[in-house]
C-alpha positions as CSV (number, residue, x, y, z in Angstrom):
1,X,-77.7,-219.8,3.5
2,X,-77.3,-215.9,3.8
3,X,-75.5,-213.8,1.5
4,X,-71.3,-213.6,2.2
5,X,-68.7,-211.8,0.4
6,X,-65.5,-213.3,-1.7
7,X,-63.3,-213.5,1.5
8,X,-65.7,-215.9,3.7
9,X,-65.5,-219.8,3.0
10,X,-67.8,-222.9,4.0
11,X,-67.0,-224.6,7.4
12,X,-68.8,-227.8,8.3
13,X,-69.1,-228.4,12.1
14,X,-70.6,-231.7,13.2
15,X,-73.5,-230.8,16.2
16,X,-74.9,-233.2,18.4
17,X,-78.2,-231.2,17.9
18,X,-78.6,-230.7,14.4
19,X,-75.8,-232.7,12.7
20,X,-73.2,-231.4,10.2
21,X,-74.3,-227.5,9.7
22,X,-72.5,-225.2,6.9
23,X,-72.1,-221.6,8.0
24,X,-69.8,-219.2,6.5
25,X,-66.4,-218.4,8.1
26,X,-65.2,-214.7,7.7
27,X,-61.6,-214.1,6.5
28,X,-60.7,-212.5,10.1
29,X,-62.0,-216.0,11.7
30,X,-59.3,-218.0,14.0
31,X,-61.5,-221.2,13.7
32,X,-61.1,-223.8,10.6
33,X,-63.2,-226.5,10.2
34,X,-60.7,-229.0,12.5
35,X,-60.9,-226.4,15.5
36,X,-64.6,-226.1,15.7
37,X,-65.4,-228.3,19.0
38,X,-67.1,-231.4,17.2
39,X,-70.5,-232.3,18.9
40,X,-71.2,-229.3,20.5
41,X,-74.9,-227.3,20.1
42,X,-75.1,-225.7,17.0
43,X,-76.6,-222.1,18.9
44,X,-72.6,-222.5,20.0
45,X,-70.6,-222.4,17.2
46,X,-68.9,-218.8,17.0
47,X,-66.5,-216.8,15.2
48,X,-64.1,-214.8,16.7
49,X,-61.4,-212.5,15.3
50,X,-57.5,-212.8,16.8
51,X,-56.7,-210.3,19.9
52,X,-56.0,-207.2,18.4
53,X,-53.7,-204.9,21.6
54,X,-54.2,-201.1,21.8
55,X,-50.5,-199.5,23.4
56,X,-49.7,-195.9,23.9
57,X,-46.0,-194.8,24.3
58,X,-45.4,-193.2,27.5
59,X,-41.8,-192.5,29.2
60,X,-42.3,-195.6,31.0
61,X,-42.7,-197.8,28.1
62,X,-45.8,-199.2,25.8
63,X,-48.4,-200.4,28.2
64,X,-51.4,-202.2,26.8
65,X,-54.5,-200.1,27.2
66,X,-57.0,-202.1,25.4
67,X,-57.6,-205.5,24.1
68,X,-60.3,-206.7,21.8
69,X,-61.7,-209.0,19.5
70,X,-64.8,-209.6,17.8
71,X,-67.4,-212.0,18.1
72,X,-69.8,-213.6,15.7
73,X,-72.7,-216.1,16.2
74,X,-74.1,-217.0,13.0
75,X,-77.4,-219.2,14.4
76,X,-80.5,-218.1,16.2
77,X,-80.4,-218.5,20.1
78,X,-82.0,-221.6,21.2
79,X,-84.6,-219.0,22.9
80,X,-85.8,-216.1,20.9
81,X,-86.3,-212.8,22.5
82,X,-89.5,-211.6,22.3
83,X,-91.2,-208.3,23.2
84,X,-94.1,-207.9,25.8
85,X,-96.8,-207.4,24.2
């Protein structure tokens, strides 16, 4: 298992493809160990951050601007990319 820091935690998510897999789950993760889809692939389980908005103040009020999130996939793809040689 790959380095982490203090603030990430074990998860085990059962996968159809590779039974229960450990990964660690980042502090900023939504997902806990009972919200992971159960028997899903394991090139599928993610971590994603909650929505964080971006507003600016204008005289017609606070619009949104931006929304984002981040996104982490801790597996290998099911296909590696390779470069022609």
């Amino acid at each position: 298992m790959p380095d982490h820091d203090n603030s990430s935690r074990p998860v085990t998510v059962p996968t159809c493809d590779h039974g229960p897999v450990t990964v660690w789950e980042p502090d900023w993760c939504t997902g806990s160990e009972t919200e992971h889809q159960p028997g899903g692939y394991r090139v599928d389980v993610t971590h994603a951050s909650p929505d964080y908005e971006f507003t600016v103040s204008t005289s017609r009020g606070t619009p949104v601007v931006l929304r984002a999130c981040s996104n982490s996939a801790p597996s290998p793809s099911a296909h590696p990319v390779t470069s022609p040689s």
